[in-house]
TORMAR-452081 format. One record per residue (C-alpha): residue in three letters; y, z, x. Coordinates in steps of 0.25 Angstrom, whole numbers, plus 5000, padded with zeros to 4 digits. Example, Ala and Ser with C-alpha at 12.3 -4.5 7.8 and 13.67 -1.06 7.14 Angstrom:
ALA498250315049
SER499650295055
END
This chain:
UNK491349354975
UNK492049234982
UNK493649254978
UNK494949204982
UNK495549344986
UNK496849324981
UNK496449304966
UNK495049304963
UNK494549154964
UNK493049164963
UNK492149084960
UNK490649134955
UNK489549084959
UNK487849104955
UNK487349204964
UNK485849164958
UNK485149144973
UNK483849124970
UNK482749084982
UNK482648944975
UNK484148924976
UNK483948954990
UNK483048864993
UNK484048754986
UNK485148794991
UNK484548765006
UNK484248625003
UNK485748624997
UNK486848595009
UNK488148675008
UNK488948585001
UNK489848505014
UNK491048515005
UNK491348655004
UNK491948675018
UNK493148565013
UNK493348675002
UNK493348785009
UNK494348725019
UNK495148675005
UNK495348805002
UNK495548885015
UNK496748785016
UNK497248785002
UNK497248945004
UNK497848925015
UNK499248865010
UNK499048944996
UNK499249095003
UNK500049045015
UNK501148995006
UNK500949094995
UNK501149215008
UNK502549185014
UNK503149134999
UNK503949244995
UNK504549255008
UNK504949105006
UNK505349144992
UNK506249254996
UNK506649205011
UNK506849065010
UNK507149054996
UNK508049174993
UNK507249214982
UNK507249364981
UNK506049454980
UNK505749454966
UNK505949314961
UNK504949274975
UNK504049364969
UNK504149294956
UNK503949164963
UNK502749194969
UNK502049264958
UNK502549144948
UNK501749054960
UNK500449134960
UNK500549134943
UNK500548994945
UNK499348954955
UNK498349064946
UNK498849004931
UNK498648874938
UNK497148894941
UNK496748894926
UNK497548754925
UNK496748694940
UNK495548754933
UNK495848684919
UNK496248534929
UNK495048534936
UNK493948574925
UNK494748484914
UNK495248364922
UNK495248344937
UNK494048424942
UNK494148534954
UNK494048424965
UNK495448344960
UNK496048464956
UNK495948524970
UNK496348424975
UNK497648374967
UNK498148504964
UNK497948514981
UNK498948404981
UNK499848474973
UNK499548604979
UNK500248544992
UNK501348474988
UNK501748614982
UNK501648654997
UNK502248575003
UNK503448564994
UNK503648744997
UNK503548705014
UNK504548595013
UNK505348665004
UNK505448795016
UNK505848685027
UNK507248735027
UNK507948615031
UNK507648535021
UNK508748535010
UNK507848554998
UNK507848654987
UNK506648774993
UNK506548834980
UNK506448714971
UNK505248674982
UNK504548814984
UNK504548824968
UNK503848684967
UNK503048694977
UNK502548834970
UNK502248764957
UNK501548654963
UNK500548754975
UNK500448844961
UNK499748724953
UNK498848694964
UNK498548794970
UNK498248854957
UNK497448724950
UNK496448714964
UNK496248874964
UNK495148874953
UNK494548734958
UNK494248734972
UNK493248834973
UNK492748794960
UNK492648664967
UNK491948724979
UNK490648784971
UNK490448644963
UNK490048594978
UNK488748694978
UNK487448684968
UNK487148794961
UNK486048884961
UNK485748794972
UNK486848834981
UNK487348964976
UNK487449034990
UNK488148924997
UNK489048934984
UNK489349084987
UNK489449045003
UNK490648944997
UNK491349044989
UNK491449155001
UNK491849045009
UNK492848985000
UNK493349134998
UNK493549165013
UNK494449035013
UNK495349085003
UNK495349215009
UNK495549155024
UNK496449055020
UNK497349155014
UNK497149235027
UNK497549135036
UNK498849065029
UNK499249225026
UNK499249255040
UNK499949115045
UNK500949075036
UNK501849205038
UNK501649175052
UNK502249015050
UNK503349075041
UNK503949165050
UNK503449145065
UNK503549005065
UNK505448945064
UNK505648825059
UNK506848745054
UNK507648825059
UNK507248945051
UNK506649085058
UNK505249035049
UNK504548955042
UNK504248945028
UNK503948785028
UNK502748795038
UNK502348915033
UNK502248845019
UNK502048725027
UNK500648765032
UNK499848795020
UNK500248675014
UNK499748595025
UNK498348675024
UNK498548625008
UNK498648485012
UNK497248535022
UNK496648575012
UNK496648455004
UNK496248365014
UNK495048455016
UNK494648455001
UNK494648295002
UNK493848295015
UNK492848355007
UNK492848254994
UNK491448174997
UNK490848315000
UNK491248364986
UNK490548384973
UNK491548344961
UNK491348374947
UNK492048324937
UNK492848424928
UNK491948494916
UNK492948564907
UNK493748684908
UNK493248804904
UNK494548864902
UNK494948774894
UNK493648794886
UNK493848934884
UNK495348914878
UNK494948824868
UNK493848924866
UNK494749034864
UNK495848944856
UNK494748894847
UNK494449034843
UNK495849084840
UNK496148964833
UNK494848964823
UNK494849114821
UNK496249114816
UNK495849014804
UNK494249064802
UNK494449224804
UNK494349244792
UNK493249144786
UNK492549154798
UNK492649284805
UNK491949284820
UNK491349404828
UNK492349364840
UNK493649274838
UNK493049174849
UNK491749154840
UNK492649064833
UNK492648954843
UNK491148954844
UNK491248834835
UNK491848744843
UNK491648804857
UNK490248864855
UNK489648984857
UNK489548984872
UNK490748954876
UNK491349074864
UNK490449154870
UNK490949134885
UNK492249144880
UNK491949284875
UNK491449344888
UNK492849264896
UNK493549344885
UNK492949454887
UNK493049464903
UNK494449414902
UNK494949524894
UNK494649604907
UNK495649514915
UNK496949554907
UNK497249664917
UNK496849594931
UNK498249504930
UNK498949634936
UNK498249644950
UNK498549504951
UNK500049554951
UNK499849644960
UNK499149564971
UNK499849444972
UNK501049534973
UNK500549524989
UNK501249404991
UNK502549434984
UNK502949584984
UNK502049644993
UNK502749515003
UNK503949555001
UNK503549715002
UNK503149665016
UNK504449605019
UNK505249735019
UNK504149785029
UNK503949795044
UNK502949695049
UNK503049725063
UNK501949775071
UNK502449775085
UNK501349665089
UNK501649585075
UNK502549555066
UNK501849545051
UNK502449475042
UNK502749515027
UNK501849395021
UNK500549415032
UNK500449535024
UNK499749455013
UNK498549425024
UNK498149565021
UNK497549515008
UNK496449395011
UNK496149485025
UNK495649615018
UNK495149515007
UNK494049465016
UNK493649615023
UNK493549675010
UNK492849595002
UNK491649635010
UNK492149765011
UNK492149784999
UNK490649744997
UNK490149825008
UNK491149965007
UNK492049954995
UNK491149914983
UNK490050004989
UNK491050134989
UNK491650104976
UNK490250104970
UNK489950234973
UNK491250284966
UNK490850204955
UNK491450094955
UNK490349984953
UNK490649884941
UNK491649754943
UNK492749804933
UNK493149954940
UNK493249864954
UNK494149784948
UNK494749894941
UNK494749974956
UNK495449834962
UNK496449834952
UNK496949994956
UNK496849954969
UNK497849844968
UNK498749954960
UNK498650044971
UNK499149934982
UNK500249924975
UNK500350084975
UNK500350074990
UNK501449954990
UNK502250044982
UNK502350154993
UNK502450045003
UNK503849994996
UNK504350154994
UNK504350145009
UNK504950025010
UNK506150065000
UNK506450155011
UNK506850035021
UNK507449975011
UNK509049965011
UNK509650074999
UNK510549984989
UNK511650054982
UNK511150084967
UNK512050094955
UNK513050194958
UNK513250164972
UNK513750084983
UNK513550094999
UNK514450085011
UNK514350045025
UNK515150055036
UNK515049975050
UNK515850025062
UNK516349885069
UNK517249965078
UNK517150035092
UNK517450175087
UNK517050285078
UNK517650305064
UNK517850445056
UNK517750395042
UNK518250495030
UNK518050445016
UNK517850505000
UNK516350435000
UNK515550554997
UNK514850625010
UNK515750545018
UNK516850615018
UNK517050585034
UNK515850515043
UNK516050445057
UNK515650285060
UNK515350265073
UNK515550145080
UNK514750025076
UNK513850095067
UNK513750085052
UNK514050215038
UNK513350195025
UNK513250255014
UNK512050195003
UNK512650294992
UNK513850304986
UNK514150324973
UNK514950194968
UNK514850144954
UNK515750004953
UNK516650014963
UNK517150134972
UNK518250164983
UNK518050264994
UNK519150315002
UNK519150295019
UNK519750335033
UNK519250295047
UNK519850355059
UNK519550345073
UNK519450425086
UNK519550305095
UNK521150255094
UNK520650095093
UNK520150145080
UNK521250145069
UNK520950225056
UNK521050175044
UNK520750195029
UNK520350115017
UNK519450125005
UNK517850095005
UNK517649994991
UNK516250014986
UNK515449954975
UNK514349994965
UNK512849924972
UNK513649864984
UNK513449904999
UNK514849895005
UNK514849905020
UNK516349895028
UNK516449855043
UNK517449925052
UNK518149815061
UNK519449785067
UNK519449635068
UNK520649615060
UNK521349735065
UNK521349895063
UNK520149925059
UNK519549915045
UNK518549875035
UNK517749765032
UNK517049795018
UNK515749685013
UNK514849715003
UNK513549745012
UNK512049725010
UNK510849805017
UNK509649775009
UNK508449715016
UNK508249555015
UNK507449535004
UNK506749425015
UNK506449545024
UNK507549495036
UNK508449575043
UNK509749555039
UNK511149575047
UNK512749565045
UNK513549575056
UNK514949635058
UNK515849585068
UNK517049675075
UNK517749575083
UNK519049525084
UNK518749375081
UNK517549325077
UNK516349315088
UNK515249255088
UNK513849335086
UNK512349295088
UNK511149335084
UNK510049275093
UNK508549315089
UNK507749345102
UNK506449355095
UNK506549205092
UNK505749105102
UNK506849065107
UNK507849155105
UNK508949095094
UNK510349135090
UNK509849175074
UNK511249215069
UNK512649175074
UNK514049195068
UNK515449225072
UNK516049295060
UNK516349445060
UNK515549475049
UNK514349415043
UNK513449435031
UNK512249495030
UNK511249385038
UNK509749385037
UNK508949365050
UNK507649375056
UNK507049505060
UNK507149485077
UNK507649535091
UNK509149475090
UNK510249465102
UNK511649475096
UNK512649415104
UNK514249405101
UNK515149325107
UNK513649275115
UNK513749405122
UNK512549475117
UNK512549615111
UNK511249675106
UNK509749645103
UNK509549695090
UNK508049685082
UNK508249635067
UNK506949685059
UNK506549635046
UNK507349705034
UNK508349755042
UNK509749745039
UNK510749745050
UNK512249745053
UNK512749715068
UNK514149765071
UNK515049695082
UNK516149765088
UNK517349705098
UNK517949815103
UNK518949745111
UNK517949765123
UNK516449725119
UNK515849675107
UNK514849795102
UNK513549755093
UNK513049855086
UNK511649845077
UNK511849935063
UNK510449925054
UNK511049945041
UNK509449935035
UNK508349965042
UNK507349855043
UNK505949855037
UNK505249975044
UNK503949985035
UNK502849925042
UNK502149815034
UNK500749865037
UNK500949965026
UNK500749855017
UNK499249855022
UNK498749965010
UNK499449904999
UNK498649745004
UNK497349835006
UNK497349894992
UNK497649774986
UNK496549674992
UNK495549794991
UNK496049784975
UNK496049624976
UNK494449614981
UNK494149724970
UNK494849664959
UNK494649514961
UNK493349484965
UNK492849614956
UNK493649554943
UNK493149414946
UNK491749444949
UNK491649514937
UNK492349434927
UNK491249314934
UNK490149394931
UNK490549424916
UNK490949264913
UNK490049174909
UNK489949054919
UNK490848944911
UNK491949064910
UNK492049094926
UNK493048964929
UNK493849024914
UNK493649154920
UNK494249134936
UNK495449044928
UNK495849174922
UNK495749254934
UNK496749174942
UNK497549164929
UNK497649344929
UNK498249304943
UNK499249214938
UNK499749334926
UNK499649434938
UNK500649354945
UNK501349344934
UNK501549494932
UNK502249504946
UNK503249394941
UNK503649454928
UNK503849584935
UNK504549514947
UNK505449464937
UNK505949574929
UNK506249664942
UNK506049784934
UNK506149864946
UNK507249854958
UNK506049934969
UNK504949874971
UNK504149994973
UNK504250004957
UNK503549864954
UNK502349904964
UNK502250034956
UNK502449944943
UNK501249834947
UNK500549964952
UNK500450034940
UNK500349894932
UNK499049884941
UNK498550034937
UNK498650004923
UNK498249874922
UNK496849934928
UNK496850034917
UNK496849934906
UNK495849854915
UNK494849964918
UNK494849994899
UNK494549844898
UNK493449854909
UNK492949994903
UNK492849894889
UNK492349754893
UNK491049714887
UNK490349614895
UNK490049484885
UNK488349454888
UNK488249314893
UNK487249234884
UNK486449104887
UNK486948984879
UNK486148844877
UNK486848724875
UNK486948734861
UNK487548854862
UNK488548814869
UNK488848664862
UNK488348634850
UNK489548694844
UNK490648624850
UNK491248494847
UNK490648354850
UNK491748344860
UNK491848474866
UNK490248484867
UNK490448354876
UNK491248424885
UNK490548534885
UNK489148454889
UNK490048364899
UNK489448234890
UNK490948174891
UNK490748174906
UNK489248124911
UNK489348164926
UNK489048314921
UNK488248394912
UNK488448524907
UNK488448634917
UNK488848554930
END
């Protein structure tokens, strides 16, 4: 069945090809418009995943949100875009129609765009935030309001019985433009936001946001090239609407006739008003939607792809020694094993599972559903190895202390700091300790002696504090020798840089550069002529440090790594010296491919399987009701990503995997009893009487389309 991959946008389709259709279909041309639609929506998917792949990273790089209120953000978006489906769906059935409201919620679609790529333009002097959250709002309602129309819009081009296969040749088509546009702007617009510099910046967040929105613009161009070619309908009703007042009818009456008037089912009491047919229909949406009130929980665990499972990939090594991948291309792994195993699974997949017994619609779903749990199983063990390269942070009861060596000489070093009674620092090199039990505050006794005689001993007291990192530098800048205590920081760049201090041994201050030779041209990235700096965030290259513009050293800075760079005047020479404080990402992001594997083998499973069924069970006025509510158990799935975002139960992140794991496992339980319980509702046959005679005058006018003469029921 043809589907947006990401969440199940199908449209069904009469698969009635008799040898007489045939025959009419040959005399029927494909429609000329459909190839404007196909390109609309290439484009619009296009800027759609391309802005929605590199947004964290915006969040979190450009605009200092930290990890969790980004992932908040981002899941509050995609909320947005899938609860606004159901009002798009409810403009153009009720007012606008499907050709205006593509094409005005376009306009607004871009300006939201454009408002995000000019707010990343760093020289601008304009608030990024207040733009990126605007811009959000806006892309949200019109991405969301054209999602249900435009393929909607795309079958009322075709005839049907007459051209039902040229209808199913449109719905592959228009699902390999989804899929390939999603593909394409995946793969590119990583490549714009970090390859490409501009403004003076080492990327480029505003032409990678720029882009897409330029194919938005494209895309609406295209759409009104293809105007005279278009079949327009005016807007018939909304079902959904419909069906609520159905169902409000029904609660209202039953609470003031229970009792006079007791009914077999508590929806037989709108049958007066809204007749039988449509109570009826109602029973079976009912009926299949009760089905749907676990599916919003593999929703949270897919779209956490673009958000945790991002970010899981920022802490990773993408270096393959020929390329370089970056953490958001890992998201094309989803739309490219999306179009290999769609066939896959018709040809290999089903065919095994069939002889294990597992045949009917509801345990494939239930299979894709375990199967999402499981990659989150796998990207649990992914992050235990990952803690392991992480920096170790004193807990409660603890501090740490570092020690950098500035001189030219050795040190013997005698102390009361347990299991360091008396240990040797060598010249420009670095002691810590991560554990030493410190609650508030705490003093440790010290003497450093020398060998060498231009090395005078001296004796102080180390100060620690409770969760602090304190680090002293040995230096002789302003005299004997001593020490110069800061409170320190080794944990990784929650933006995946490297980071760097530097610590300057020099009588006066000299001026040092750090000059990245991987850059075309080679750049000085970092200057200064202080003795000491704070902790600086660069850019993972090949840099030549130069003091004095007397070069030094070539050192590499990797992603994740956190450096200190000693520099010593020993009267003689100044001595450079490169001290990895922690270790950059070292786990390569290829072992992320399982966990992305698992969950697109789930997503094809679950999503077209679900959908396919739930079409199959509807009755054919309830299928537009029944897709509003699918995108809608999207929008509460990424809703449950933000409330648990928000709470920050847990300080690992290895413990919400396991948590959404475990969510995912028994969620499938309580699907798999309502599966084992569902009764399928028999369709019947109604004849207009049936379904009108019992409404009122005015709604009976609606229903027959007599207010609006360019239409008769059933068109």
């Amino acid at each position: 069945m043809p589907e947006d991959s990401k969440h199940g946008e199908v449209a069904s389709t009469n698969g009635d090809d008799k040898d007489v259709e045939g025959v009419e279909a040959k005399k029927l041309k494909y429609p000329r418009s459909i190839p404007f639609i196909i390109s609309n929506e290439f484009c619009e998917r296009f800027n759609y995943y391309g802005m929605r792949t590199i947004l964290v990273l915006y969040l979190t790089r450009k605009l200092d949100y930290d990890d969790d209120t980004a992932t908040v953000l981002y899941h509050s978006f995609t909320t947005l875009v899938y609860f606004m489906c159901v009002i798009g769906a409810i403009i153009s059935d009720s007012w606008l129609g499907k050709f205006k409201t593509i094409l005005y919620l376009s306009i607004v679609y871009v300006f939201g765009s454009t408002l995000i790529a000019v707010g990343a333009i760093p020289t601008l002097d304009i608030n990024a935030r207040a733009m990126t959250i605007v811009g959000l709002l806006l892309i949200a309602f019109g991405s969301g309001g054209i999602k249900p129309c435009v393929a909607a819009f795309g079958g009322e081009q075709f005839k049907v019985p007459e051209q039902a296969k040229y209808l199913a040749l449109f719905f592959s088509m228009f699902y390999f433009a989804v899929n390939s546009g999603s593909f394409v702007s995946t793969m590119i617009t990583p490549i714009l936001r970090e390859d490409v510099k501009c403004f003076d910046s080492d990327d480029c967040f505003s032409l990678a946001f720029g882009v897409p929105g330029i194919l938005m613009i494209i895309s609406i161009i295209i759409f009104l090239f293809g105007k005279p070619l278009y079949k327009i309908t005016a807007p018939a009703g909304n079902m959904f609407m419909k069906v609520s007042k159905c169902i409000w009818t029904a609660i209202r009456t039953r609470s003031k006739e229970k009792t006079v008037n007791p009914r077999e089912h508590w929806l037989d009491y709108s049958e007066k008003r809204w007749g039988q047919q449509l109570v009826d229909e109602t029973k079976i949406l009912l009926n299949v939607l009760r089905l749907y009130i676990p599916l919003p929980v593999f929703w949270a665990l897919f779209d956490q792809q673009g958000s945790r499972w991002t970010f899981q990939a920022t802490r990773m090594d993408g270096d393959l020694g020929f390329w370089t991948i970056k953490p958001d291309q890992m998201q094309v792994i989803n739309p490219l094993l999306i179009l290999i195993f769609i066939p896959l699974y018709e040809v290999i997949f089903y065919p095994l599972l069939s002889m294990i017994g597992i045949r009917r619609p509801l345990q494939k779903l239930t299979l894709g559903g375990i199967l999402a749990g499981v990659a989150f199983v796998i990207s649990t063990f992914v992050e235990i190895e990952l803690e392991g390269t992480y920096a170790v942070l004193p807990k409660a009861g603890e501090s740490q202390l570092r020690i950098f060596n500035g001189m030219h000489c050795d040190y013997n070093i005698q102390t009361d700091i347990p299991n360091h009674a008396n240990f040797v620092l060598k010249s420009m090199e670095l002691f810590e300790e991560k554990y030493i039990a410190v609650n508030g505050e705490k003093s440790f006794a010290y003497t450093f002696s020398s060998d060498d005689p231009g090395c005078t001993g001296f004796s102080e007291r180390f100060h620690l504090e409770e969760y602090k990192q304190i680090s002293y530098f040995v230096n002789n800048r302003a005299g004997p020798p001593s020490l110069l205590r800061y409170e320190d920081n080794t944990d990784k760049s929650s933006k995946g840089f490297p980071m760097f201090r530097v610590l300057g041994n020099t009588a006066q201050n000299r001026p040092f550069v750090f000059k990245d030779l991987d850059a075309s041209p080679p750049f000085d990235r970092h200057s200064n002529d202080t003795y000491f700096n704070d902790i600086i965030e660069s850019f993972p290259s090949l840099y030549e440090i130069s003091v004095d513009g007397k070069p030094l050293m070539k050192y590499p800075m990797r992603l994740g790594g956190v450096y200190t760079f000693i520099f010593s005047d020993n009267g003689n020479e100044i001595k450079a010296e490169a001290i990895t404080v922690t270790a950059p990402n070292s786990v390569s992001m290829l072992w992320l491919i399982p966990q992305y594997v698992v969950m697109t083998l789930g997503e094809v499973m679950y999503s077209i399987t679900g959908l396919e069924f739930s079409f199959t069970q509807a009755p054919e006025s309830m299928k537009s009701v029944l897709q509003g509510c699918w995108q809608l158990t999207v929008a509460v799935g990424n809703l449950i990503v933000v409330i648990v975002a928000e709470a920050k139960i847990f300080e690992a992140q290895k413990w919400e995997f396991v948590l959404f794991a475990c969510l995912m496992f028994v969620d499938m339980g309580l699907f798999s009893v309502l599966a084992y319980y569902y009764k399928p509702i028999p369709l019947k046959t109604y004849d207009e009487d049936d379904a009108n005679t019992t409404l009122p005058v005015e709604d009976r006018k609606e229903e027959r389309g007599l207010e609006n003469p360019t239409f008769t029921k059933g068109e």
